[in-house]
C-alpha positions as CSV (number, residue, x, y, z in Angstrom):
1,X,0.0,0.0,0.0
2,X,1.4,3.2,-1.2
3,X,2.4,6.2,1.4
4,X,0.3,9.2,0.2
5,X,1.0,11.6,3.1
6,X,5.0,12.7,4.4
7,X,3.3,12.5,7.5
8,X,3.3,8.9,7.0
9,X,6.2,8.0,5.9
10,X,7.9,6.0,9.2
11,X,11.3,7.3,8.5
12,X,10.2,11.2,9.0
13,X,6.8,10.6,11.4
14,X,7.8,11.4,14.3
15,X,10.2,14.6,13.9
16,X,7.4,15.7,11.6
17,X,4.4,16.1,14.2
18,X,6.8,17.4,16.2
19,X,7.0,20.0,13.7
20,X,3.5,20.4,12.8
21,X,2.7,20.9,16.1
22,X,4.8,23.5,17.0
23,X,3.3,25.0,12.8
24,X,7.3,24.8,11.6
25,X,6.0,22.6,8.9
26,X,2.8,21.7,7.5
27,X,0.9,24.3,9.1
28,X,1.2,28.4,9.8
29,X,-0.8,28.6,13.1
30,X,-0.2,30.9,16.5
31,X,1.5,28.1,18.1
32,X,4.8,29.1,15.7
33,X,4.5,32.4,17.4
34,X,3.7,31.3,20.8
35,X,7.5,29.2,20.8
36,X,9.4,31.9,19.1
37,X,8.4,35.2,20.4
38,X,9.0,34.0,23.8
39,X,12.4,32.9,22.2
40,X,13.7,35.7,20.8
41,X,13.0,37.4,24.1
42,X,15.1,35.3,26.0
43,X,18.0,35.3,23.4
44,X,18.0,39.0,23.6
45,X,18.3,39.4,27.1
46,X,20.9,36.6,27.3
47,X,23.5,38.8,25.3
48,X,22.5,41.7,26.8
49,X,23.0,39.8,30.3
50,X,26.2,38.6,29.3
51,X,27.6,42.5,27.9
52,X,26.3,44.0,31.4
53,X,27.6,41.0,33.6
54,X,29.3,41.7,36.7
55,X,29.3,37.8,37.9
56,X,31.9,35.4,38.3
57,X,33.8,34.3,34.9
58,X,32.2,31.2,35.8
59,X,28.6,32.4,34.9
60,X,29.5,34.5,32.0
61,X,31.0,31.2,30.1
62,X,27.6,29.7,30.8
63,X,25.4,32.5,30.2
64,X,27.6,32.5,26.8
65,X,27.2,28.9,25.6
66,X,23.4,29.2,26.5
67,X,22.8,32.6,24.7
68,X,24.5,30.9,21.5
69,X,22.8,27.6,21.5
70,X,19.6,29.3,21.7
71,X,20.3,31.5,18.9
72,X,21.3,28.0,17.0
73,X,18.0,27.2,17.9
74,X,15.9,30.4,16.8
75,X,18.0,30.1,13.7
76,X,17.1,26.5,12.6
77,X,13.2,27.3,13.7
78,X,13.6,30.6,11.5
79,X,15.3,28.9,8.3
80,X,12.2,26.5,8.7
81,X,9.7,28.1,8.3
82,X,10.8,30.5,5.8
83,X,11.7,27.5,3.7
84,X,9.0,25.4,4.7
85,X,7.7,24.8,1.1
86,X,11.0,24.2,-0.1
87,X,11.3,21.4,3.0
88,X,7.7,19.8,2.3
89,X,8.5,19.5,-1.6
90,X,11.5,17.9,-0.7
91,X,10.1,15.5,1.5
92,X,7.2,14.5,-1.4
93,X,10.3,13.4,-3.2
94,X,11.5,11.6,-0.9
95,X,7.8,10.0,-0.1
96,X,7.9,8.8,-3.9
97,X,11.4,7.5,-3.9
98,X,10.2,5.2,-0.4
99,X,7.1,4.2,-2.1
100,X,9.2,3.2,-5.4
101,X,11.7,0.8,-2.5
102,X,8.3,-0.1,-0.3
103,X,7.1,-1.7,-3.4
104,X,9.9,-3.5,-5.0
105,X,9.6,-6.9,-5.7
106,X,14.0,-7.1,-4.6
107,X,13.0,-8.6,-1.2
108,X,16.8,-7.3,-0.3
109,X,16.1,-3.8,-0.9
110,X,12.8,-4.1,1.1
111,X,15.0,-4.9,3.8
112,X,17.4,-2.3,3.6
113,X,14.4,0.5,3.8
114,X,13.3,-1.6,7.1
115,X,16.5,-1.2,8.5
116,X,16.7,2.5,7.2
117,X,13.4,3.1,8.9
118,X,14.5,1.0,12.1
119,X,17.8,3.3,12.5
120,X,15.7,6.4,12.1
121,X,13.0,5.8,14.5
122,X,16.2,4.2,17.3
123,X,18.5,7.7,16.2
124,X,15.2,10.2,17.0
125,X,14.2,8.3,20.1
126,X,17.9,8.6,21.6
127,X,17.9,12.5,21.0
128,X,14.8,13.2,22.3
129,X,15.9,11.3,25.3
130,X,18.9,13.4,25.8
131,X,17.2,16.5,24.7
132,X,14.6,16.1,28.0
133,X,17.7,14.9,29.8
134,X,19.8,17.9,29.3
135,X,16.4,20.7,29.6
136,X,16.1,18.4,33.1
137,X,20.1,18.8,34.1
138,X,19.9,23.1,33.0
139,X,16.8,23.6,35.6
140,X,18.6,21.2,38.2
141,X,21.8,23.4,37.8
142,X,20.9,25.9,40.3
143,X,20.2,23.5,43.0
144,X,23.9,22.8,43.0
145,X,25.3,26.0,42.8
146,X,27.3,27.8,45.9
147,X,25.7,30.6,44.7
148,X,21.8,32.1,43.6
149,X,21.2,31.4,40.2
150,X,19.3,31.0,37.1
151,X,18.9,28.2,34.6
152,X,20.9,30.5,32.8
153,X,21.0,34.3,32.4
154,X,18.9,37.3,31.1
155,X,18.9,40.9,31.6
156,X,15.9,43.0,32.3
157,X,15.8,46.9,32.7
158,X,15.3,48.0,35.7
159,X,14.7,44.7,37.6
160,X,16.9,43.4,39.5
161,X,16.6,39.7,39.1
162,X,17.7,37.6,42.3
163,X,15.2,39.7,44.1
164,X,11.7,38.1,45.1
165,X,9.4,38.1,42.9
166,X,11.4,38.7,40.1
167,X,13.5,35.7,40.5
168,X,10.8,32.8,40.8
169,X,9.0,34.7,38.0
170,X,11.9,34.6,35.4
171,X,12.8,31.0,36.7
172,X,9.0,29.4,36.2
173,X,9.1,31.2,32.7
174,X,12.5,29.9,31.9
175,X,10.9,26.2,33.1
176,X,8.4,26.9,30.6
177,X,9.7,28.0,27.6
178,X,13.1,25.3,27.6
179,X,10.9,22.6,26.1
180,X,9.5,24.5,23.1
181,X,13.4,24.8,22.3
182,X,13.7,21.3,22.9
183,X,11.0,20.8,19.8
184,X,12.9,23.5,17.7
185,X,16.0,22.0,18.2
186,X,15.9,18.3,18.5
187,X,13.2,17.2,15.6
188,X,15.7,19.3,13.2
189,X,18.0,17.8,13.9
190,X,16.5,13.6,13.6
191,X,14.8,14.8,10.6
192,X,18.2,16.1,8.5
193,X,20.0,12.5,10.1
194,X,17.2,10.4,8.3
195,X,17.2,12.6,5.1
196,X,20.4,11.3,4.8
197,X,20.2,8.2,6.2
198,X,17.7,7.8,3.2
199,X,20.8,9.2,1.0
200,X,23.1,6.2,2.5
201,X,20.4,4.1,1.6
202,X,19.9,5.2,-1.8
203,X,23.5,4.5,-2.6
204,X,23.6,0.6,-1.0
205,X,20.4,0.8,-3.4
206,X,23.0,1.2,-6.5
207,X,25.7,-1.2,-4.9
208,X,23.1,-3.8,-5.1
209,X,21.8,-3.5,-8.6
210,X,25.4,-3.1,-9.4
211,X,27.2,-6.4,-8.0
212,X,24.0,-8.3,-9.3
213,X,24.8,-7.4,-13.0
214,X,27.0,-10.5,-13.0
215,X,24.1,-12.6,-12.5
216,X,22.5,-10.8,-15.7
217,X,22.5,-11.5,-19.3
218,X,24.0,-8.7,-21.9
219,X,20.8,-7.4,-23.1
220,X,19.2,-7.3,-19.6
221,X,22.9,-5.5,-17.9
222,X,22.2,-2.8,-20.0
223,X,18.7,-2.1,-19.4
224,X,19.9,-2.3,-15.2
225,X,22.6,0.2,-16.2
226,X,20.5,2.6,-17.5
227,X,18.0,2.0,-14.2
228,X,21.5,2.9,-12.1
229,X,22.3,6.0,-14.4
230,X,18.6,7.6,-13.4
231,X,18.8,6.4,-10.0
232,X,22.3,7.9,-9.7
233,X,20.9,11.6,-10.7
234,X,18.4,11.3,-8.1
235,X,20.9,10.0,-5.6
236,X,22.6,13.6,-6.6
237,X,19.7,15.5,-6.5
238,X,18.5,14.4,-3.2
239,X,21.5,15.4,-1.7
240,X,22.1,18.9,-3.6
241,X,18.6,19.6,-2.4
242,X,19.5,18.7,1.2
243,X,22.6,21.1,1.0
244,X,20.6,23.5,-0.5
245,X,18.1,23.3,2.6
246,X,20.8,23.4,5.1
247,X,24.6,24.0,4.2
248,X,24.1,27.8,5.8
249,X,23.0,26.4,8.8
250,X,25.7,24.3,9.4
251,X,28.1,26.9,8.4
252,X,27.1,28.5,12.1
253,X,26.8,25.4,13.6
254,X,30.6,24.3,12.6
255,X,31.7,28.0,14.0
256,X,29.6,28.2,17.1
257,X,30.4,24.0,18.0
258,X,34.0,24.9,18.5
259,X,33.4,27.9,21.0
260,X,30.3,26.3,23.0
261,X,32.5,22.7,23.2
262,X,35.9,25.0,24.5
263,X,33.8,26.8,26.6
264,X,31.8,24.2,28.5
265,X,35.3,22.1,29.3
266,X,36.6,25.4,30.6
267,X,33.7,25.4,32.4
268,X,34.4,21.9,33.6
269,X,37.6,22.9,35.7
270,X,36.4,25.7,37.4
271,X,33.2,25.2,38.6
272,X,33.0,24.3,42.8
273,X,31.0,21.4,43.1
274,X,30.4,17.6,41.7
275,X,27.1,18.4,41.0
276,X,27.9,21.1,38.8
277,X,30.3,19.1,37.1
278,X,27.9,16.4,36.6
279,X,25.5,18.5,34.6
280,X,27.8,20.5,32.9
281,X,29.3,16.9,31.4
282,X,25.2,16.6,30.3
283,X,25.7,19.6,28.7
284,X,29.1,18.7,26.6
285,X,27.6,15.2,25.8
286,X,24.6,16.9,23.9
287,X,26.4,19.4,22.0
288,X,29.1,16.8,21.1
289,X,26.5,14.1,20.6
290,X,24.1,16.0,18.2
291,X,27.2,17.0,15.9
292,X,29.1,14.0,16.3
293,X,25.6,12.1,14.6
294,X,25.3,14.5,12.3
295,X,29.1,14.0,10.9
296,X,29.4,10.9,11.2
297,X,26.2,9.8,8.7
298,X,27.4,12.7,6.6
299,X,30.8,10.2,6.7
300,X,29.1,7.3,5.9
301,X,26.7,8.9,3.2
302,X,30.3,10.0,1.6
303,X,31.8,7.0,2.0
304,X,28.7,4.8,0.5
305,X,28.1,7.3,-2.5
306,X,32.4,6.3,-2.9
307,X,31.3,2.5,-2.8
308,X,29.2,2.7,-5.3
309,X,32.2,2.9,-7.8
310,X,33.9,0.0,-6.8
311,X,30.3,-1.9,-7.1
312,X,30.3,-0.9,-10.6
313,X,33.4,-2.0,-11.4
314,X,33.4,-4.9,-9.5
315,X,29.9,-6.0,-11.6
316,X,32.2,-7.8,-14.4
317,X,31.3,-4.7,-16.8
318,X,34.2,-6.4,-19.6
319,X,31.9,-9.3,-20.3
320,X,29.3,-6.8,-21.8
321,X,29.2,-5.9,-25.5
322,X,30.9,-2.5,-26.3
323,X,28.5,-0.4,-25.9
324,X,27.2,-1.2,-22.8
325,X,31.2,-1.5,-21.5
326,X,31.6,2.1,-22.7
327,X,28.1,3.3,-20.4
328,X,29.3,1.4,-17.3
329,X,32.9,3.1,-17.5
330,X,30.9,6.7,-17.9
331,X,29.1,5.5,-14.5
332,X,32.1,4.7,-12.7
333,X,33.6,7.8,-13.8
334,X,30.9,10.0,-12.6
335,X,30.5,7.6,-9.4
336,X,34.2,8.8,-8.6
337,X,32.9,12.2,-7.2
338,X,31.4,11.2,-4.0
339,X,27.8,13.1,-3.3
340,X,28.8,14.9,-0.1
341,X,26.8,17.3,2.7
342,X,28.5,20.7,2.6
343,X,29.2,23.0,5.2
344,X,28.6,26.2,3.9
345,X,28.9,24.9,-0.1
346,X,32.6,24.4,0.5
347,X,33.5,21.8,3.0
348,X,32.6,18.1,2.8
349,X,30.9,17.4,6.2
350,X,33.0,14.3,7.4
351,X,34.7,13.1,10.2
352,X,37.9,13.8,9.1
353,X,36.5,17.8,9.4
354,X,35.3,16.9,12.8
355,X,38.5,15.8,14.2
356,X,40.3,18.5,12.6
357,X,37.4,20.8,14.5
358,X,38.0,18.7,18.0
359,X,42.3,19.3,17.5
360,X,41.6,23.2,17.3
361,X,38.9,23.4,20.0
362,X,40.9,21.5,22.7
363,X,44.4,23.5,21.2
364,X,41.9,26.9,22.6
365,X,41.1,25.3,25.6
366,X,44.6,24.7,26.4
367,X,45.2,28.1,25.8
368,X,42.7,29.2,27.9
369,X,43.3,27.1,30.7
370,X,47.1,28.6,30.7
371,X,45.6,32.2,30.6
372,X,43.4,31.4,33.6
373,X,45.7,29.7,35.7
């Protein structure tokens, strides 16, 4: 039975609800304005906190990595929703190009789109978890501090905000506002892992229909080579269209990762009790986990669009007439540039760049550390 709605597609379901709910995608509604209004508040008063800060360095490197991961997260919400048409159309592709593998009679690459779908669900279900885990450790963080504190800061004219009222006021609203950030930032990021986790897919698609050609008589090969050559432009199209979608957004993301990850380990050594340190290690595990997933599928999607080469020439492509010898070697040759997620149209998302980012971040901390000492 065919999938006729993206909403019920299993690989995107659950991220896309989200979404709907919340009127990112799908749907224009008050509830978009109800999470980022409220948002865009907070941000504003978290860099204004942090440029009229008199606290300890302490809560200025915190205030910091909070004020910049909920800009990430207005920004992701914002890019959204104004290219939510461009996001659905993408994902009725993508609902054609399931059906097409739902309905194959290859009981192989049935299979592999279970296992796709499996991997999707298990990936979004982990996040979420530590999504709630980490909005549970930043409203726990003041119980362990030596000091009166907020979840984390903000700035308001004229109030001074570790007086009563004023300070359960702005720490119920923080409480109430963290999980619509949890929605904006979370689903985003589980929906772009199973785009291309359907990418990855796509290419053990090829590799399949490629090492089978030995199984295949001449005038049948060429008819399967043809079938790769189409399904190799969509392949390249699906992921152009995801870079269109979000190289940009990455771009900040790969900037701001290195300064929030140096700053929370600074963090890590000067903070006053174990309980801080506990939570702050939450904190480092999300940021790191939630870009360490992202890069390492964009790895594997690089690596798998690579494979499909050596498939190809591994298919016994010289015991084909002439013709369909010279259409195979045209395959291989475009199959030689790997379909890659780009940071910012430049960089190949992979984990060689995330080591490369890791090297510098802990070369700053380092640095840091000597300065503070």
């Amino acid at each position: 039975m065919k999938i006729r709605s993206i909403e019920d597609v299993p690989l995107l379901s659950t991220n896309l609800r989200i979404m709907k709910f919340w009127s990112f995608l799908l749907e224009h509604n008050w509830r978009r304005y109800f999470a980022l209004i409220p948002y865009i508040f907070i941000n504003t008063t978290q860099f204004l906190d942090i440029y009229f800060s008199t606290e300890p360095i302490d809560a200025i490197v915190r205030n910091a990595y909070f004020a910049v991961l909920f800009f990430n997260t207005i920004l992701r919400a914002v890019l959204l929703c104004v290219n939510r048409f461009e996001y659905e159309e993408f994902m009725h592709k993508l609902r054609v190009l399931y059906n097409d593998l739902m309905d194959s009679e290859d009981g192989v690459l049935r299979k592999m789109l279970r296992e796709c779908t499996v991997a999707s669900r298990f990936i979004s279900k982990v996040n979420l978890i530590v999504g709630c885990t980490s909005c549970v450790g930043l409203h726990m963080y003041p119980l362990f501090a030596t000091t009166k504190v907020l979840p984390f800061g903000m700035y308001v004219p004229g109030i001074d905000k570790y007086k009563s009222p004023y300070y359960q006021i702005c720490f119920l609203f923080q409480i109430i506002i963290t999980p619509a950030g949890c929605c904006m930032y979370i689903p985003f990021t589980n929906l772009i892992v199973s785009f291309i986790l359907f990418g990855i897919l796509m290419c053990k698609v090829l590799q399949h229909k490629l090492r089978n050609l030995k199984d295949v008589r001449n005038e049948k090969a060429r008819e399967v080579i043809v079938w790769c050559i189409k399904y190799q432009l969509q392949l390249i199209n699906f992921v152009d269209n995801i870079n269109n979608l979000t190289t940009y957004t990455f771009l900040f993301e790969f900037m701001a990762f290195g300064a929030m990850l140096c700053a929370m380990l600074f963090l890590l050594i000067i903070v006053e009790t174990v309980g801080q340190m506990f939570i702050i290690c939450i904190y480092i595990f999300m940021i790191f986990a939630q870009s360490a997933i992202m890069y390492y599928f964009a790895n594997e999607l690089y690596d798998q669009s690579l494979k499909v080469a050596i498939a190809a020439y591994e298919s016994n492509w010289f015991d084909f007439d002439v013709s369909t010898q010279k259409t195979i070697k045209l395959f291989i040759l475009r199959a030689q540039n790997p379909c890659a997620i780009l940071v910012g149209k430049v960089y190949p998302m992979n984990l060689e760049m995330l080591q490369s980012l890791l090297n510098a971040t802990y070369s700053y901390f380092t640095l840091l550390k000597r300065v503070y000492g």
